[in-house]
C-alpha positions in Angstrom: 0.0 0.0 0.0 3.1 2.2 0.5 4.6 1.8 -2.5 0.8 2.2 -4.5 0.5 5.5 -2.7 4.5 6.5 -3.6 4.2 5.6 -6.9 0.7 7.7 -6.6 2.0 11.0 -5.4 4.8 10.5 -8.2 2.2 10.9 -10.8 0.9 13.5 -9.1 4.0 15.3 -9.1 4.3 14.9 -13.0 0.8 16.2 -13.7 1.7 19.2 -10.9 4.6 20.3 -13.0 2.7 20.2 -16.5 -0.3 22.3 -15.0 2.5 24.9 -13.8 4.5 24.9 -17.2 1.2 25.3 -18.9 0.4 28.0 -16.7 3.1 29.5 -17.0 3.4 29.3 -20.7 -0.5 30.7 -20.8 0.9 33.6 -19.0 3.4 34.2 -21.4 1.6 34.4 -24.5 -0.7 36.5 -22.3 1.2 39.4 -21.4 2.8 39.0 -25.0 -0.6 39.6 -26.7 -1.1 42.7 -24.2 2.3 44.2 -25.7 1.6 43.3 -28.9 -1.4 45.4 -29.1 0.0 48.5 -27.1 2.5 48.5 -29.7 -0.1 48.4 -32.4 -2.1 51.2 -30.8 0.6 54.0 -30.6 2.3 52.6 -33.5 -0.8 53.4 -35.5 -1.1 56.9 -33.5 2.3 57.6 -34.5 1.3 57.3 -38.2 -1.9 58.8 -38.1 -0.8 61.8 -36.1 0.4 64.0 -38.6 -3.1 63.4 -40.9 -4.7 64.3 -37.4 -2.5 67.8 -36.9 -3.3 68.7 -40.7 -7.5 68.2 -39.9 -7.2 70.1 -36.8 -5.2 72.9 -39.0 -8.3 73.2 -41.3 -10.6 72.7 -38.5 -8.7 76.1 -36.7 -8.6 77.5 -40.7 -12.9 77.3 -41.3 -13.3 78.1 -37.6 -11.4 81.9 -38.3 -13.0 82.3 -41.3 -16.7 81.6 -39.9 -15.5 84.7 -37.6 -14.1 86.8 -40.0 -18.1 86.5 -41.9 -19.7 87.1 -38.9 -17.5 89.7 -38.4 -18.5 90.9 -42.0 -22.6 90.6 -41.1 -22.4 92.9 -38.1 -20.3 95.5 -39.9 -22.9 95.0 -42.6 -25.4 95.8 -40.5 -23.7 99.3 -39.0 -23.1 100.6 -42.7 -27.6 99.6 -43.2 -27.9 101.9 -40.2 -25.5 104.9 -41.3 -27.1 104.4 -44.4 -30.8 104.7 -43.4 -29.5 107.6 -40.8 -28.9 110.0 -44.3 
């Protein structure tokens, strides 16, 4: 019965060890995947930031020149009153 329950623990010990390599091998390919797509993510900011500078350039460009008509509409409207005033 000794020897059965050696003998037992034995292949116990075996099956221990492949759980643990597996485990650790699953952590592995784990925190590899999480690098992998952290790379990916600011290696595609990287590439896409100057297309993103550029849009908010003519985002900034339209936004003066909405003022600049606005600008235009209420000086309009001051020469309408000088106007009407002669």
């Amino acid at each position: 019965m000794l020897v059965d329950t050696y003998e037992l623990s034995q292949e116990n010990n075996v099956i221990l060890k492949k759980i643990r390599r597996g485990a650790l091998i699953s952590s592995s390919f784990r925190v590899l995947y999480i690098v992998i797509i952290l790379a990916i993510t600011f290696g595609s900011f990287y590439f896409i930031q100057p297309y993103i500078d550029q849009l908010k350039g003519i985002y900034g460009g339209v936004q003066d020149s909405v003022g600049k008509a606005q600008n235009m509409g209420s000086s309009l409207g001051n020469i309408t009153d000088l106007l009407n005033g002669l």
